[in-house]
MARKE-758202 format. One record per residue (C-alpha): residue in one letter; x, y negated, z. Coordinates in steps of 0.25 Angstrom, whole numbers. Each point is the difference from the previous one (the first is absolute). Layout:
<atoms>
<"A"; <X; Y; Z>>
...
</atoms>
This chain:
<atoms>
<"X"; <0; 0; 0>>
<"X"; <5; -13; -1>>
<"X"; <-2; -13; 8>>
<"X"; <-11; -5; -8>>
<"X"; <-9; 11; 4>>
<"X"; <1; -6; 15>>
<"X"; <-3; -13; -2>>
<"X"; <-11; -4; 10>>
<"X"; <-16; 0; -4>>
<"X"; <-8; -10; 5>>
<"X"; <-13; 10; -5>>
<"X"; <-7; 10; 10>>
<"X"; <-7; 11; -4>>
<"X"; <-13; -1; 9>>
<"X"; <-9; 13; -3>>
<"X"; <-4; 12; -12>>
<"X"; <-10; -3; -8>>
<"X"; <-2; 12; -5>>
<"X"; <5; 14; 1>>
<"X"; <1; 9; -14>>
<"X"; <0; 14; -1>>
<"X"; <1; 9; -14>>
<"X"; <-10; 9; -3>>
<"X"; <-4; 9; -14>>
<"X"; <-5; -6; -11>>
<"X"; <-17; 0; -1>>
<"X"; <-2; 8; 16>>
<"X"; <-6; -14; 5>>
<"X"; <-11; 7; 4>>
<"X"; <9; 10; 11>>
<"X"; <6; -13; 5>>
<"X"; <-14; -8; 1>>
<"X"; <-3; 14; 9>>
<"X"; <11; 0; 9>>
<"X"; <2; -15; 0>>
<"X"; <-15; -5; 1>>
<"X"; <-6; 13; 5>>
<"X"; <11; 5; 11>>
<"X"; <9; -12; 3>>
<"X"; <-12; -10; 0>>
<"X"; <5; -9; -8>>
<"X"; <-8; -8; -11>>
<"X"; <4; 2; -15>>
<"X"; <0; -16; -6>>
<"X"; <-1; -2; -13>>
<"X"; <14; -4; -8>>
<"X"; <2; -12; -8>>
<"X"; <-5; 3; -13>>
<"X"; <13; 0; -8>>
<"X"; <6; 9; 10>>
<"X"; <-13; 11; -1>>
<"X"; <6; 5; -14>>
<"X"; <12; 6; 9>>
<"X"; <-8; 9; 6>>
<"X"; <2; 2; 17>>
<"X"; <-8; -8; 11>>
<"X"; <0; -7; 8>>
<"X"; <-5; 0; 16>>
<"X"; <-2; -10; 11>>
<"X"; <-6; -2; 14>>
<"X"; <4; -12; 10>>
<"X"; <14; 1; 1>>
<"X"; <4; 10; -12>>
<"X"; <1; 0; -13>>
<"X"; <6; 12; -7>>
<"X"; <1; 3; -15>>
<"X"; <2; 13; -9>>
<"X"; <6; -2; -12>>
<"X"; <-1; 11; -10>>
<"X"; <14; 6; -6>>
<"X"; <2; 9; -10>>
<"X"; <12; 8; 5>>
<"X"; <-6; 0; 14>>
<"X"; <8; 6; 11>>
<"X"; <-7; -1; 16>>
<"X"; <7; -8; 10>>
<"X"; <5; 12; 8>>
<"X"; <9; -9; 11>>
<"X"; <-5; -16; -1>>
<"X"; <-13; -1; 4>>
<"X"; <-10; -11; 6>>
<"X"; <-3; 0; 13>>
<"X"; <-15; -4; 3>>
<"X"; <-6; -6; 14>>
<"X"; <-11; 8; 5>>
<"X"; <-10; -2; 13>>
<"X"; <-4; 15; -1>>
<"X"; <11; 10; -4>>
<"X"; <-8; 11; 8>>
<"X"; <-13; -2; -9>>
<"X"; <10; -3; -13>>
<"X"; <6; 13; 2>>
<"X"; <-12; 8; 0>>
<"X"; <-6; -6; -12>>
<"X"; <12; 2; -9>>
<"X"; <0; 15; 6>>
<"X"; <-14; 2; -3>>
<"X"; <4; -7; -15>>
<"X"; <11; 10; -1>>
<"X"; <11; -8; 0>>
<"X"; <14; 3; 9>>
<"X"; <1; -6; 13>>
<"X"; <16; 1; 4>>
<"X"; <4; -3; 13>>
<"X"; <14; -6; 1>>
<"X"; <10; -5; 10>>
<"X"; <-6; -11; 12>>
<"X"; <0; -14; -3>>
<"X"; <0; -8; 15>>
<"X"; <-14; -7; -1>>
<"X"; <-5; 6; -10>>
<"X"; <-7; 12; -5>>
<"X"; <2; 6; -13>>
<"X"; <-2; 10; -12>>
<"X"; <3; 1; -13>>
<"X"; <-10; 5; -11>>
<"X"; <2; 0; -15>>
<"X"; <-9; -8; -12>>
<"X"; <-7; 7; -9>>
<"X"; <14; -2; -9>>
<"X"; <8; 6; 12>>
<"X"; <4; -14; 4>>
<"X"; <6; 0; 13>>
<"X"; <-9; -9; 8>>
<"X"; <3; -2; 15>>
<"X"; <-13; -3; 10>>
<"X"; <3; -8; 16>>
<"X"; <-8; -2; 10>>
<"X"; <6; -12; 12>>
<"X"; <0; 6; 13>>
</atoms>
């Protein structure tokens, strides 16, 4: 690196807008049923030059989260998002009786956790503050 790269910035970066995930081309509706019908979170329409890409788009409060289709789709087997919840207990049984995996993993202080998998094998990471 060189010392240009060091220089100070007076810009901060104060927040996500949104968070992006792949997913197959043409399986919206699999994503509108776990992301709208498990997560809870409501599909929104994309901006119309941005529909002919295929993916959706999904939004509550606080989140906004995107799936983009790709051609060559690969799952995000290691990143993740992690998603607040207020009931992980109640979560975990809906996406037990939905069929998809409930992984327990290693404890985080305040905090508990699971992982599951999107309908694309995503890994996607569900907390619950204690």
């Amino acid at each position: 690196m060189n010392d240009t790269q060091y220089k100070l910035i007076l810009v901060r970066i104060l927040n996500f807008d949104h968070v992006q995930l792949a997913m197959p081309v043409r399986q919206e509706d699999y994503a509108v049923a776990f992301y709208e019908g498990i997560l809870g979170l409501k599909r929104v329409k994309k901006p119309a030059h941005l529909e002919k890409r295929g993916g959706c788009w999904f939004e509550n409060d606080n989140i906004k989260l995107h799936l983009g289709t790709q051609i060559d789709f690969k799952p995000s087997k290691k990143a993740h998002v992690a998603l607040l919840t207020d009931n992980l207990q109640e979560l975990t049984q809906i996406l037990l009786d939905s069929g998809y995996p409930v992984i327990d993993d290693e404890p985080l202080e305040g905090y508990l956790r699971i992982y599951t998998k999107d309908p694309f094998d995503n890994r996607i990471e569900l907390m619950e503050k204690i």
